[in-house]
C-alpha positions in Angstrom: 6.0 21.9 3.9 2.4 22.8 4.3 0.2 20.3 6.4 -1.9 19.6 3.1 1.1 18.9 0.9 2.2 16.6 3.8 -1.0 14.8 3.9 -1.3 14.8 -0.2 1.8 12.8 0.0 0.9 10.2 2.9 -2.1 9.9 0.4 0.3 9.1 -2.5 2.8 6.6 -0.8 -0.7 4.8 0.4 -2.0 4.1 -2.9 1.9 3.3 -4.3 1.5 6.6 -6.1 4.0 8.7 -7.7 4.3 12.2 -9.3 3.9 10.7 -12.5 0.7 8.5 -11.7 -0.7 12.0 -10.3 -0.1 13.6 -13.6 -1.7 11.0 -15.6 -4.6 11.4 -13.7 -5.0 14.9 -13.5 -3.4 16.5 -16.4 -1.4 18.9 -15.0 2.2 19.3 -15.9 5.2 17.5 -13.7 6.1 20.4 -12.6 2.8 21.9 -11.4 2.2 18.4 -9.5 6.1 18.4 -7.8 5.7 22.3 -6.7 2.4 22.3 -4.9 3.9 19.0 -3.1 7.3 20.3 -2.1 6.3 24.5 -1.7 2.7 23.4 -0.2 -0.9 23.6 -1.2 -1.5 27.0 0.5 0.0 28.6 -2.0 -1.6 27.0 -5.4 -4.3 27.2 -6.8 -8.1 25.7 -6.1 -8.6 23.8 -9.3 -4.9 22.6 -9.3 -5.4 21.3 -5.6 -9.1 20.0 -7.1 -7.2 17.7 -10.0 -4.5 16.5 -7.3 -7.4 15.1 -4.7 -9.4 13.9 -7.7 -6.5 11.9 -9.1 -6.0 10.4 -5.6 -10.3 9.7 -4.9 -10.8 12.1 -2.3 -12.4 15.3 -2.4 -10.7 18.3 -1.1 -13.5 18.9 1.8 -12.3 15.5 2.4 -8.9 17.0 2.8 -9.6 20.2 4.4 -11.1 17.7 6.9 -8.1 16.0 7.4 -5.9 19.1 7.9 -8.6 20.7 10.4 -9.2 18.0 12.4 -6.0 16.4 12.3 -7.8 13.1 11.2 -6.0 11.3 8.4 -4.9 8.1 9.7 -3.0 5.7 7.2 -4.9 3.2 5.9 -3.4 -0.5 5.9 -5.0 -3.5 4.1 -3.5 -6.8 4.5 -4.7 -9.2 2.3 -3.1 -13.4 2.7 -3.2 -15.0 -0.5 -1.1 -17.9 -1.8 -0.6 -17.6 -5.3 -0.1 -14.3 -8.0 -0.2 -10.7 -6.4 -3.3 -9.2 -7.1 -2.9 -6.5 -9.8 -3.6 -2.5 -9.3 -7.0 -3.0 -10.0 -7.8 -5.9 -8.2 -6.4 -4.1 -5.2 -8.8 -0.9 -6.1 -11.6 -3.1 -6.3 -10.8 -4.5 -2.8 -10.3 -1.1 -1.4 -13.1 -0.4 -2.8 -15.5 -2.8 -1.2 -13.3 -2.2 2.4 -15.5 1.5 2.1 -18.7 -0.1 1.2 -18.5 -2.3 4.5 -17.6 0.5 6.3 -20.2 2.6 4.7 -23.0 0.2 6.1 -21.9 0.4 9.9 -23.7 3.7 10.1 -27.0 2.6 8.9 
């Protein structure tokens, strides 16, 4: 498997992302989705890779990044609570503000 397929997948299991969630998102078919992840990304094609990274927020500079400067580290967020699991949203809304405090360190 192709380093981008590898890291497209890291990126999935992150965000408790399967397949199917990917082809929701993007509108490509199953079986476009399953091929680029298993044959690679080399091979497919630019707007196909372009729906993938979209479905999962990143860009696919962002990616090209990642493979070129071997910088994708697994994010982890651990959030204490007592009470109800947050839902899927509330969990995109906290990951979301995560980025925004790290946005501001740079300014």
């Amino acid at each position: 498997m192709d380093k981008r397929a590898e890291l497209l997948r890291k990126l999935m299991e992150e965000k408790n992302m399967k397949v199917s969630d990917i082809v929701k998102k993007s509108g490509l078919p199953y079986s476009t989705v399953k091929a680029i992840l298993e044959r690679g990304a080399e091979k497919a094609g630019y707007i196909n890779v372009c729906k993938i990274c979209n479905a999962l927020g990143i860009t696919t500079d962002e990616l090209e990044k990642m493979v070129s400067d071997d910088t994708y580290q697994p994010i982890t967020l651990a959030a204490h609570f007592d009470g109800d699991e947050y839902t899927d949203d509330e969990m995109d809304e906290i990951k979301q503000f995560a980025e925004f405090v790290k946005g501001k360190r740079g300014k």
